[in-house]
C-alpha positions as CSV (number, residue, x, y, z in Angstrom):
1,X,119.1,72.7,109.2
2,X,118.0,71.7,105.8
3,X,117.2,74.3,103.4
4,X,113.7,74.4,101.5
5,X,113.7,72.3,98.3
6,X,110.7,74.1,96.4
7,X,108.9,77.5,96.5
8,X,105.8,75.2,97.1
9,X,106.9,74.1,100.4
10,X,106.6,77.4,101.9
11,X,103.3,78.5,100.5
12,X,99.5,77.9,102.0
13,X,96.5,79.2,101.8
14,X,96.2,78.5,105.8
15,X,98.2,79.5,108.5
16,X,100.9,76.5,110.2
17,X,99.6,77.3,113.2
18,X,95.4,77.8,112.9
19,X,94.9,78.9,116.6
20,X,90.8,79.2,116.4
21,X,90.3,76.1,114.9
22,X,91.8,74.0,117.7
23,X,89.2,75.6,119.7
24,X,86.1,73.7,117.6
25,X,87.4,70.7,118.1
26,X,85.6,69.2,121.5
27,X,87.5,68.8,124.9
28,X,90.8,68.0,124.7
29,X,91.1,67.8,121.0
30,X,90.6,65.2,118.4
31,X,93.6,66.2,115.6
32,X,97.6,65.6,116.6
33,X,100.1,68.4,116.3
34,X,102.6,67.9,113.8
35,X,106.6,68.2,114.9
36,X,106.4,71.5,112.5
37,X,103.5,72.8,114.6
38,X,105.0,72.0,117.5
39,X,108.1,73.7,116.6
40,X,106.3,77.1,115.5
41,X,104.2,76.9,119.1
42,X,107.3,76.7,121.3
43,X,108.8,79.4,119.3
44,X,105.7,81.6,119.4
45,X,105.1,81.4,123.5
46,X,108.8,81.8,124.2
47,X,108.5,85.5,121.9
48,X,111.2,84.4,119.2
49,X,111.7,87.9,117.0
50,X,109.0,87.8,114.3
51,X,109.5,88.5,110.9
52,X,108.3,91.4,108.8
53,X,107.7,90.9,105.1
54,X,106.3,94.2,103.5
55,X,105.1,94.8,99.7
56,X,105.2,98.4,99.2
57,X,102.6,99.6,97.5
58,X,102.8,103.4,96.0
59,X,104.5,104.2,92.7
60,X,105.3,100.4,91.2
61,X,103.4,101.2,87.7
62,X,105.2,103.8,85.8
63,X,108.9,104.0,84.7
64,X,109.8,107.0,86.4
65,X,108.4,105.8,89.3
66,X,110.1,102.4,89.3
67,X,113.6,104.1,88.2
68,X,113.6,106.5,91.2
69,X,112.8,103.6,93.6
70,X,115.5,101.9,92.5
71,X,117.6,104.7,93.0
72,X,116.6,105.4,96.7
73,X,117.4,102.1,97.9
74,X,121.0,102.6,95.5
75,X,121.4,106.1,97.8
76,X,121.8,107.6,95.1
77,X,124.9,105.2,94.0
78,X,126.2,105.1,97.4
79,X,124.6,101.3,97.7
80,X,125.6,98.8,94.9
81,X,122.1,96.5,94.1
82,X,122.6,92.8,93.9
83,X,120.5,91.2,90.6
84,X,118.8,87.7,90.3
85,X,122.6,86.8,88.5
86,X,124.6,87.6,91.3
87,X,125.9,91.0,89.1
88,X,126.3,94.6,91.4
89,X,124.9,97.5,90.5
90,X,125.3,101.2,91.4
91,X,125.8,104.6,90.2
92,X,123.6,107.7,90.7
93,X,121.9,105.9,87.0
94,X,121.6,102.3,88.2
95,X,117.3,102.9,88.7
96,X,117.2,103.9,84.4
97,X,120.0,101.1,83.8
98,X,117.8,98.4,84.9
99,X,114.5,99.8,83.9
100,X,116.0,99.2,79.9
101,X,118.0,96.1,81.2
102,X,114.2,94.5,82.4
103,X,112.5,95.6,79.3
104,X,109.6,97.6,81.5
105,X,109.5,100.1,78.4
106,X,108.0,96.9,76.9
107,X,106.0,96.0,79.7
108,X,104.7,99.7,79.4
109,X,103.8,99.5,75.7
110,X,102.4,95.9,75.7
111,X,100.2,97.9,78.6
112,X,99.1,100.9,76.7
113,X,98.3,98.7,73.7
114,X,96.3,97.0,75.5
115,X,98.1,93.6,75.0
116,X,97.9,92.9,78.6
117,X,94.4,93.0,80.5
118,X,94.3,96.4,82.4
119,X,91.7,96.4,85.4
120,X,91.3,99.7,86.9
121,X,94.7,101.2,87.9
122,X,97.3,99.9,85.6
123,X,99.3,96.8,86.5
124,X,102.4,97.3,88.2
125,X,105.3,97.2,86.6
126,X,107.3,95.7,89.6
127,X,106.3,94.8,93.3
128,X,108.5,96.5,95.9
129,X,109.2,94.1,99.4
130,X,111.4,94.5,102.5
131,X,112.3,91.8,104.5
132,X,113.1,93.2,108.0
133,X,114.0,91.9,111.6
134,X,114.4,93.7,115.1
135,X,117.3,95.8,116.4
136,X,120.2,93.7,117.3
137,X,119.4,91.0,114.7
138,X,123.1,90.2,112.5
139,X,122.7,92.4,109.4
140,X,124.9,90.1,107.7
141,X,122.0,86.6,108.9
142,X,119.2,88.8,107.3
143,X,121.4,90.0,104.3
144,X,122.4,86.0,103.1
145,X,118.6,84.5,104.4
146,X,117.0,87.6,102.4
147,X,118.9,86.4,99.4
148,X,118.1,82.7,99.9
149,X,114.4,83.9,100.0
150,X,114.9,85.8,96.6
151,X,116.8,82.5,94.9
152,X,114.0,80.3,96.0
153,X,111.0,82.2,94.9
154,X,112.2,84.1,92.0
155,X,115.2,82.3,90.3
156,X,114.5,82.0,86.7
157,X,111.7,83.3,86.7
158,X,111.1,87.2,87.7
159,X,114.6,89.6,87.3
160,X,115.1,90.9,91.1
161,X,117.6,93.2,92.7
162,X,118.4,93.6,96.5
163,X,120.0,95.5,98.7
164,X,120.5,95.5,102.2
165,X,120.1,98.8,104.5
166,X,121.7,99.5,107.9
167,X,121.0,102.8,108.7
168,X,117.9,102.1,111.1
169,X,118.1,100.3,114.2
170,X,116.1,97.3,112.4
171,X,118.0,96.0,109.4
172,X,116.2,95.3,106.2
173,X,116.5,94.2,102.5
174,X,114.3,96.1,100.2
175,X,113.8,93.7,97.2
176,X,112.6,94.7,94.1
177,X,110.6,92.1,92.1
178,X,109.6,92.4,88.4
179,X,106.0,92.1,88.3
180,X,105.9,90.1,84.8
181,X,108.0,86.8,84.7
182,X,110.3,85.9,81.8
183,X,107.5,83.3,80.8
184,X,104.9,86.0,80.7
185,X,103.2,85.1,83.4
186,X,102.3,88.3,86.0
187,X,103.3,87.5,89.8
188,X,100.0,88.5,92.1
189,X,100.1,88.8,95.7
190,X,97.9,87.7,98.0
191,X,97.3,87.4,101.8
192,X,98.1,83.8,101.5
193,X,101.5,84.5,99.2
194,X,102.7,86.9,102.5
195,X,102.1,84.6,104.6
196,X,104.3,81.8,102.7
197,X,107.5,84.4,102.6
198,X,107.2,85.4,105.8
199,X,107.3,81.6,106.7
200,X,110.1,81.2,104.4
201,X,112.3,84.6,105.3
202,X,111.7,82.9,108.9
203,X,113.2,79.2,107.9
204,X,115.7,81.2,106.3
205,X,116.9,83.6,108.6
206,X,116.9,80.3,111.7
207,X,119.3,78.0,109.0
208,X,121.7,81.3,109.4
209,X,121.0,80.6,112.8
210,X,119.1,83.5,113.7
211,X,116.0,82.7,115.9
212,X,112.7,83.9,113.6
213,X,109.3,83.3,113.7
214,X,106.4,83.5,111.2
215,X,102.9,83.7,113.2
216,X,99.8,85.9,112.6
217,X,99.3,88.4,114.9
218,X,96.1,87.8,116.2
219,X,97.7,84.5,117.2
220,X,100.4,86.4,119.6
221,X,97.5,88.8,121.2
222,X,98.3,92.0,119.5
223,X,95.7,93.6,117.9
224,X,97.3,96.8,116.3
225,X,95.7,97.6,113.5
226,X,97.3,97.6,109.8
227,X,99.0,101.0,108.3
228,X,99.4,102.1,104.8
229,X,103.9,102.2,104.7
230,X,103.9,105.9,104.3
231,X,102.2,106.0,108.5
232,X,104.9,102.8,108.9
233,X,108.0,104.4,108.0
234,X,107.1,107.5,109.5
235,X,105.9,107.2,112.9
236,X,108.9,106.1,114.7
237,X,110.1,109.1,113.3
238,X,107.5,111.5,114.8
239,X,106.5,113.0,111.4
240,X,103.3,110.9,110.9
241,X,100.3,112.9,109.8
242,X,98.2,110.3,110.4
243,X,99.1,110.0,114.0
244,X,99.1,113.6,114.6
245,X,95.7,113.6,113.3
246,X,94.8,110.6,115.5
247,X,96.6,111.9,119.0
248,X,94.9,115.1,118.7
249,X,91.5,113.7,118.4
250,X,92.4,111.1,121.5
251,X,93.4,114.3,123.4
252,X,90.7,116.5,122.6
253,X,88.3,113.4,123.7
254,X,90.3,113.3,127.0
255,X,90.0,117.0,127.8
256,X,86.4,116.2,127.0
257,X,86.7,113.2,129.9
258,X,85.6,110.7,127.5
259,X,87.5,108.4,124.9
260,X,85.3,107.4,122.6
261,X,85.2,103.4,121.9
262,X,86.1,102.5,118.4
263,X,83.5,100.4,116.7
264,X,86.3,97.8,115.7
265,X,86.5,97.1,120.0
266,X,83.8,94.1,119.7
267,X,85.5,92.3,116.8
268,X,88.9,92.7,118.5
269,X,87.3,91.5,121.4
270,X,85.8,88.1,119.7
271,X,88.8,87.6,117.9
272,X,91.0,87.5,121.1
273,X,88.1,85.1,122.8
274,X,88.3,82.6,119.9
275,X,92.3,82.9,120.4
276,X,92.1,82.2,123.6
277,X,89.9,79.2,123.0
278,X,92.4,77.8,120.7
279,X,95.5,78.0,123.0
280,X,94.0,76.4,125.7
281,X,92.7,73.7,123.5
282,X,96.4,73.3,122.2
283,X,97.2,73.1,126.0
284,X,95.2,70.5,126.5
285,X,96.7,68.7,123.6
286,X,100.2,68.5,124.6
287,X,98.7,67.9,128.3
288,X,97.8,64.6,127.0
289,X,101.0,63.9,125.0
290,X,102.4,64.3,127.7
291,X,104.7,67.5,127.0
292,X,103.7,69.1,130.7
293,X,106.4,71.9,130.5
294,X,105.6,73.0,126.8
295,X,102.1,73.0,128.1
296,X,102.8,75.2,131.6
297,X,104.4,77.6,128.8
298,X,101.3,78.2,127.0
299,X,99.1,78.3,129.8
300,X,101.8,81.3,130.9
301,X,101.6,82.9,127.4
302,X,98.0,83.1,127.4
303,X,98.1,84.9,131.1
304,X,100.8,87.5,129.6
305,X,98.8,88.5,126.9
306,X,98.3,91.8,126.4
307,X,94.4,93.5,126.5
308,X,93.2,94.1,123.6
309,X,93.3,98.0,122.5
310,X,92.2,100.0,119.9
311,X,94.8,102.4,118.2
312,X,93.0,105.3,120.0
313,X,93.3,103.2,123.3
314,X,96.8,102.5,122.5
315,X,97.1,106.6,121.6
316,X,96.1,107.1,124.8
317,X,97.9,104.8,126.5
318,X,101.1,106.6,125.1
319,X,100.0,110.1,126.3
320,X,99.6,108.9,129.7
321,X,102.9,107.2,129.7
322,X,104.1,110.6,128.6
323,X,102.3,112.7,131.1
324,X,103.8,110.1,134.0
325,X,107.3,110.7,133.0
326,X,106.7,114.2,132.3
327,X,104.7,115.6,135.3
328,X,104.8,118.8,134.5
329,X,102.8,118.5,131.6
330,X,100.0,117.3,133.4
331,X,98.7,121.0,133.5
332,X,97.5,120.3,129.5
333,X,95.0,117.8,130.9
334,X,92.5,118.5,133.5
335,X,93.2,116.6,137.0
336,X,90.1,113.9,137.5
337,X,89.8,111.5,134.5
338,X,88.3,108.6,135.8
339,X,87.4,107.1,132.2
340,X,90.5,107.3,130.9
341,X,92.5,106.3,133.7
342,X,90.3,103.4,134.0
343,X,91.2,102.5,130.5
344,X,94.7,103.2,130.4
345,X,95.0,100.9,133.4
346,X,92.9,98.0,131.7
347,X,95.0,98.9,128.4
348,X,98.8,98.4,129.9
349,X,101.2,96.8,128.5
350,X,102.1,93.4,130.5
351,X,105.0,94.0,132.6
């Protein structure tokens, strides 16, 4: 596969694929897919591994802060960081060796003198991104696309280090960007700019040949909702206050016999019909060019799609799971639910 040839290629204010819009567009639709699209909607209803790209954002707007960041994803000099000039890094020090090597002391003072327009919070100092893939994904793929992504974007232009991590199931490269280029020019991120990377990491990570996809995720019929990256990092790990907080009120509401609909159900609910609107349209689309199995797959996607759940419906979900495997736990819950049951069963996952 070709690589990208500009930064520019990968970025757009719209997503490749715009699912809802094909659904405006009259019977059978009036606008041809493109081989790109094409591409992206055979890997999307075949579930190729998705992408994550993250910015971090806690900490990025004071030295300290920026020095001991840099030092975590070092472990503590156990890790040697990778810069933007192909130099490693590491030692317990390497966070305060490139805060001085980057000039963010200058950044800092050219803040504080007020050189540089401060709105609110001050400006960061650096933006903090991982790139990450599923379990089972080649470390090595994501390492060498994660550092193709970083060339591309950044070369030249803003000092970066990486460094790639291994010791979760799900390898990822954190990437630490500084937030003012050598041209003076301060890198802002936007929904738009996330949705470019992850597009890029994607085209990256398939020319190591590593199957990756880049698609919005109302487009795949999730609905989970988005979580500050203190609630990411720590609910796989069970130490989430925010889901403790969250499962005790779903189980004190099923004690009660009643889980209370989240106000966000209606929105999800639109959202999902417009989806739905647009994948059939695209259905009928490659119906009439004649691409009949491509078609039956999309057709087949759209049946597999999950129902759409709140978080506390997807809480809920999990306790019952739980409670299943665990029968004699079922004591903690009194015996005749009917609302809940009646949920759980409209919110399971497709087998």
């Amino acid at each position: 596969m070709s690589m990208l040839k500009s930064p520019l290629e990968i970025r757009s204010a719209r997503p490749l694929l715009d699912i809802v819009s094909y659904g405006r567009q009259g019977p059978k639709g009036t606008v041809a897919l493109s081989v790109a699209q094409i591409e992206e909607i055979n890997r999307t209803v075949r579930r190729i591994p998705e992408v994550m790209v993250k910015v971090l954002p806690k900490d990025s707007n004071s030295l300290r802060a920026v020095a001991r960041h840099l030092n975590y994803i070092g472990r503590y000099g156990k890790l040697e960081l990778e810069t933007d000039d192909g130099e490693r890094m590491g030692g317990k020090a390497v966070g305060a060796r490139l805060v001085e090597d980057w000039d963010l002391d200058l950044d800092e003072d050219r803040r504080e003198m007020e050189l540089a327009p401060v709105c609110g919070r001050s400006p960061k100092l650096v933006h903090k991104i991982m790139l990450s893939m599923p379990p089972g994904t080649p470390a090595k793929g994501v390492l060498e696309a994660a550092r193709n992504f970083a060339r591309n974007e950044f070369a030249l232009k803003h000092r970066y280090v990486l460094v790639l991590h291994t010791d979760e199931p799900h390898p990822h490269v954190h990437l630490v960007v500084k937030a003012l280029s050598e041209q003076g020019i301060r890198l802002n991120i936007r929904k738009a700019t996330l949705r470019g990377w992850r597009r890029g990491f994607a085209r990256y990570l398939r020319d190591q040949g590593i199957a990756a996809n880049a698609t919005e995720r109302a487009v795949r019929g999730e609905s989970r909702s988005r979580k500050r990256d203190g609630i990411y990092r720590s609910m796989p790990r069970g130490d989430s206050t925010h889901f403790r907080i969250r499962a005790k009120t779903v189980a004190a509401e099923l004690l009660n016999g009643k889980l209370l609909v989240e106000s966000g159900k209606s929105k999800l609910k639109r959202t999902r019909q417009e989806v739905e609107g647009g994948w059939r349209a695209i259905s009928d689309m490659l119906l009439g060019a004649g691409q009949t199995e491509l078609a039956s797959l999309v057709s087949r996607f759209i049946d597999q799609m999950p129902p759409v759940r709140t978080e506390k419906e997807a809480i809920a979900d999990r306790m019952w799971s739980h409670l299943r495997s665990h029968p004699s736990s079922t004591s903690s819950l009194p015996a005749p639910l009917p609302p809940q049951r009646k949920i759980i069963a409209n919110a399971a996952p497709r087998p």
